[in-house]
N, C-alpha and C positions, 0 to 999 in steps of 0.2 A: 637456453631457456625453453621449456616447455608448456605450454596450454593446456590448464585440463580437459582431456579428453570428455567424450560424451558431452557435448555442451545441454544437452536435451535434458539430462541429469543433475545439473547443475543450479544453482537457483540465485547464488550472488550474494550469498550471507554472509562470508568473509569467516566463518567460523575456523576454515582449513589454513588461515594466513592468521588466525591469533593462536592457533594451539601447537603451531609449527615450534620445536624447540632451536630451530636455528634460524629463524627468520628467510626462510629459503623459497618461502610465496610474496609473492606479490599481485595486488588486485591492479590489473589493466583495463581496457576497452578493446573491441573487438572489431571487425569492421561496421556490424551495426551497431555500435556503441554501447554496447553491454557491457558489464565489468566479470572479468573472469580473473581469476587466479591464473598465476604465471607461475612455475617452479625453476627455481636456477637448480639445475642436474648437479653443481660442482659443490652448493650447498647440502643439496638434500643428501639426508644418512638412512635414509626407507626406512624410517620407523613404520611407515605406515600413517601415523594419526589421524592427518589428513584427510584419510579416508574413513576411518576409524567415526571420528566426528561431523558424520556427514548424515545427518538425519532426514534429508531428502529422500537418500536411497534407502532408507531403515524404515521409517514411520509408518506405523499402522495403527490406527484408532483405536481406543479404548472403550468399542460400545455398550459395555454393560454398567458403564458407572455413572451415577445419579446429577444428568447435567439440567438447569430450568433458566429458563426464556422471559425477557421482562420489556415492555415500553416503559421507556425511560425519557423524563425532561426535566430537564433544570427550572429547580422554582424560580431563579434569577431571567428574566424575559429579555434581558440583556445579553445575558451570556448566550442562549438560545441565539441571536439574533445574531451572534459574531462567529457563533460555527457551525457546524454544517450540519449537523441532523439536530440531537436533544441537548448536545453539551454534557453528556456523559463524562467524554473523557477530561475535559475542564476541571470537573468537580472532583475528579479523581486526583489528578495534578495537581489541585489546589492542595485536596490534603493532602497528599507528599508532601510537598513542598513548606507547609506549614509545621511540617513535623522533623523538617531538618533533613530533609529526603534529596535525593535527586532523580531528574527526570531525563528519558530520552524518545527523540522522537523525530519526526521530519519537520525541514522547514525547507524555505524558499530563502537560499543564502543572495547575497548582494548582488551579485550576478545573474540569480536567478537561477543556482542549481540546486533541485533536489538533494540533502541530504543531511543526515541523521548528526544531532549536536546535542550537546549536554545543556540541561539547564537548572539551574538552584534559586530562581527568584521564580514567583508569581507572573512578573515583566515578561520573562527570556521565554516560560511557557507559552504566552501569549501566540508566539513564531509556530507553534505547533499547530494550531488549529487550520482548520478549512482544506476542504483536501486537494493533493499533489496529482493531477495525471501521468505520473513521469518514474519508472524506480528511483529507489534514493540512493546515493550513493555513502555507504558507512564505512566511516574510516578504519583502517587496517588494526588499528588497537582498540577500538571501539568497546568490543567483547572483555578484553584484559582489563580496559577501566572499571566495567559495569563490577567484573571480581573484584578486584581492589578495594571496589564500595563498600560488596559484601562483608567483603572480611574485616574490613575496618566498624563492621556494626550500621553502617547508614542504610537507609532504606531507599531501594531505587526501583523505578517506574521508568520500563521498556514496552515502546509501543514500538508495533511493525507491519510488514504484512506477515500471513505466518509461516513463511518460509523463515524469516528474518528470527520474529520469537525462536521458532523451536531449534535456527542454527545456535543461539544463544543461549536455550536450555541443553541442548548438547553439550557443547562446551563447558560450559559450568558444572554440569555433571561428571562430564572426564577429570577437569581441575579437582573434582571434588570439594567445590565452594559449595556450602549452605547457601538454599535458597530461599532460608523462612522467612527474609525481608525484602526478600524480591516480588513484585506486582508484574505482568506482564498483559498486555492489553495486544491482541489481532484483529484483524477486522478483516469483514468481506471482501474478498478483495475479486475484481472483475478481472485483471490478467496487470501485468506493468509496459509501459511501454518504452523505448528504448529512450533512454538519455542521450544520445546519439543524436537520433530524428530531434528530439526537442529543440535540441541544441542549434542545429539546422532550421528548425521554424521558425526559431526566436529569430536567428538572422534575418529570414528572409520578413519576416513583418517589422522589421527596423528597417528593413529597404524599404519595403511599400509605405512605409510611415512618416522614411526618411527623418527617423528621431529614434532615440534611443529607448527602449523601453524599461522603464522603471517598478514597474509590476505587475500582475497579471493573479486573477481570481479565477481560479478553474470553475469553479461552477457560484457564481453571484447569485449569492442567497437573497441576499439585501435589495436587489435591483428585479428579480424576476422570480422570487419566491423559492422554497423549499426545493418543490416538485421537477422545475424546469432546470435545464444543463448547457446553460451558456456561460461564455467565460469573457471575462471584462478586462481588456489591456489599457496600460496607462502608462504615457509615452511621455517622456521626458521635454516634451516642447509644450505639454498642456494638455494634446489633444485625448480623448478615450473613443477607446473602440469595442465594443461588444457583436461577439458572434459565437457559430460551434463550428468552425473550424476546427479546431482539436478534437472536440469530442466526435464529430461526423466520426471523420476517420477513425477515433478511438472502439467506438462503436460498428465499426468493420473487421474488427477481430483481425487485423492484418500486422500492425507494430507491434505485438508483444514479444517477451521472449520467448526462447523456444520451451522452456521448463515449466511456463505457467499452462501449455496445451495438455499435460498430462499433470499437473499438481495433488498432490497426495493429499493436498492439507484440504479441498473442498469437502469437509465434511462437519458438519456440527459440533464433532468430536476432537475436542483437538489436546493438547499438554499447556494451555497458555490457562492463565486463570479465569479474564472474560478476552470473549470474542462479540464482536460489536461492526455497526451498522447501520445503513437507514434504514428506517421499519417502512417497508413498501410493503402494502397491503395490513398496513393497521386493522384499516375499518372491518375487517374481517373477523378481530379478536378484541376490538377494545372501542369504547365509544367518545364522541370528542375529538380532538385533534386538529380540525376540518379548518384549521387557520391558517397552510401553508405555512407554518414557523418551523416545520421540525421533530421528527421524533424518536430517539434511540431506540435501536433494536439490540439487544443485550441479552449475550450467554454467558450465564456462570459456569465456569468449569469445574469448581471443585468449593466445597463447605469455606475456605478463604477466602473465595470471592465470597460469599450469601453474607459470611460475616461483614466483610467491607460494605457490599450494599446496605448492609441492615444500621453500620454507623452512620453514609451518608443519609440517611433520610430527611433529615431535617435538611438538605440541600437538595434532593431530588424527589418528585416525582415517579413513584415507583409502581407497577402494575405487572403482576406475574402473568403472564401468558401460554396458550398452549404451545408448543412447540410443533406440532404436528402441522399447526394451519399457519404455521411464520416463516416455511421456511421457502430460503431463497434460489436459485438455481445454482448460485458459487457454492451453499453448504450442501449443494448432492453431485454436479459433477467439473469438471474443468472446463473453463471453456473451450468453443471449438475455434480453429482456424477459418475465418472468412478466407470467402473463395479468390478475391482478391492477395491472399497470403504470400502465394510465388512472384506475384507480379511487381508485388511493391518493393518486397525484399533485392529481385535484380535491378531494378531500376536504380533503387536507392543505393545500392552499393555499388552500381557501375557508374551514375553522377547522381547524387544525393542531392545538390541544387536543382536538377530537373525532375527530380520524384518527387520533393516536397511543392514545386509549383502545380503540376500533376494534380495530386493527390489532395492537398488542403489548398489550392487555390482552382479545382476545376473548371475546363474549359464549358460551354453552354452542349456539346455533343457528351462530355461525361455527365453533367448535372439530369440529363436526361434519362442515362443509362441509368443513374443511380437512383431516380426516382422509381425509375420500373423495379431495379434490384428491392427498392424498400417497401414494393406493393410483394413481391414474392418472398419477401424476408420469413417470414411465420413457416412457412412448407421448406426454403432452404434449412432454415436453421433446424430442423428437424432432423430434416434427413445426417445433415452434417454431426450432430451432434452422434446419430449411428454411427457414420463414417468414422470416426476417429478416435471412437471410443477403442 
């Protein structure tokens, strides 16, 4: 068995293990718990494909073609209320789904892991909303189902980050599936962090809890408003717990993978139809809002989407926007590595129980350091953002 090479390159979209004609990949874990493709040598016949369908290493934006920028919220104050910016993608879901469609998307499986599941009711949608700190992990056939859809006529609705979209517009193009009834939705995405550590945090706050946990809300809309990024555990003995342990860290730029430091896809520009968002810094372009409930930032990429937005109307709240004054730091460059990056990575991989105590449960000598780090943060992240370009 072999690893693919260049992990840095690599993104996790599982494209290379659905177009494989001998099934000769297979998606592992790494030691920081990334999922990579594994190739069995005795299977593989080097057609190549694999590589072939790797639009990580191809991608290059399309900037002269006519892309427009919208704040978007759902007229239902309900729906708003149960996802995490405008409820865009809800009302997207819904009409799939009402039209005999199918949907894919992240959820929070029983366990509690990250990853990408089929849905054909209204109900099963629901699992999609509110967002994941965590890559998702998408099954090996994943990509071959979404074809099948195609070709059989149904119409399907694939949400991702957009490494995930555009592995799956790759594919679909090599198969040579029509994709006129396919929808595909990306979003901003800040970097992914390893399902590995998660995995590892989860346990360790079932120790400290000493009960099981039963679910957890990355960022509690409902409890601390739109704006704020705390996350709400809820332990199977009763108890709740609200903190940003995950995000501190998350917001150290130090768990991601290594493919999201240099991501091709940070750019406005992308191959998915919209790409989507919270609208930070609304008040800039649009007036209103000022209620802490939420409100989508939305790019059409192509006259398909404008026509979709223009049927949803009577569901959303629609406001064209400049693009010029919306945009966010992930649609111009990748994020940078926190300077903390090397350090967490060896800890955690030589005992990952003591990196996670470390790291998201710091001692009163780190809380200090890192207070000072978050008074220098603005002049770091500057300079770093050079660095590593």
């Amino acid at each position: 068995m072999r690893v693919q090479e260049n992990d840095g390159r690599c993104c996790g979209c599982t494209a290379c293990a659905n177009i494989c004609p001998k099934n000769a990949i297979v998606i592992t874990q790494d030691a920081k718990g990334f999922y990579y493709p594994e190739i069995d040598e005795e299977l593989c016949i080097g057609c190549n494909l694999c590589k072939k369908v790797c639009d990580f290493t191809k991608f290059e934006p399309i900037k002269n073609k006519t892309i427009t920028s919208y704040a978007v919220r759902h007229r239902n104050l309900d729906e708003v209320r149960t996802s995490r910016s405008g409820a865009f993608f809800s009302a997207v879901a819904n009409h799939v789904i009402k039209r005999g469609g199918v949907c894919y998307g992240a959820i929070l499986s029983d366990d509690l892991r990250v990853e990408h599941r089929e849905a054909k009711t209204i109900e099963m949608c629901v699992r999609f909303k509110g967002s994941k700190y965590v890559q998702s992990y998408i099954p090996q056939n994943l990509f071959t189902e979404c074809g099948e859809y195609l070709k059989s006529g149904r119409t399907v609705l694939f949400s991702g980050t957009g490494c995930q979209v555009h592995g799956l517009l790759s594919y679909l193009e090599m198969k040579r599936i029509s994709m006129d009834s396919l929808i595909t939705i990306d979003f901003i995405c800040h970097g992914v962090p390893s399902p590995g550590v998660w995995s590892h945090y989860k346990d360790e706050i079932e120790r400290r809890a000493n009960s099981k946990l039963m679910s957890v809300n990355f960022r509690d809309k409902n409890k601390f408003g739109w704006v704020a990024h705390l996350e709400t555990y809820n332990f199977a003995n009763g108890n709740q717990e609200s903190n940003s342990n995950w995000a501190d860290v998350f917001y150290q730029h130090c768990m991601f993978r290594e493919s999201c430091y240099n991501c091709p896809y940070t750019t406005p520009y992308r191959n998915s139809d919209f790409t989507i968002g919270d609208y930070w810094g609304y008040e800039k372009v649009i007036d209103g809002y000022r209620d802490n409930e939420g409100l989508s930032f939305v790019i059409a990429q192509n006259d398909k989407a404008r026509l979709l937005l223009a049927e949803l109307d009577t569901q959303l709240e629609i406001h064209q926007t400049e693009l010029e004054k919306s945009m966010q730091p992930q649609l111009c460059n990748p994020v940078y590595k926190g300077i903390e990056y090397n350090r967490f990575w060896k800890e955690y991989t030589k005992k990952a129980d003591s990196a996670i105590k470390a790291f998201f449960f710091p001692s009163i000598i780190r809380r200090i350091y890192l207070a000072g780090l978050k008074q220098i943060k603005p002049c770091v992240k500057r300079f770093l953002r050079v660095l590593h370009r």
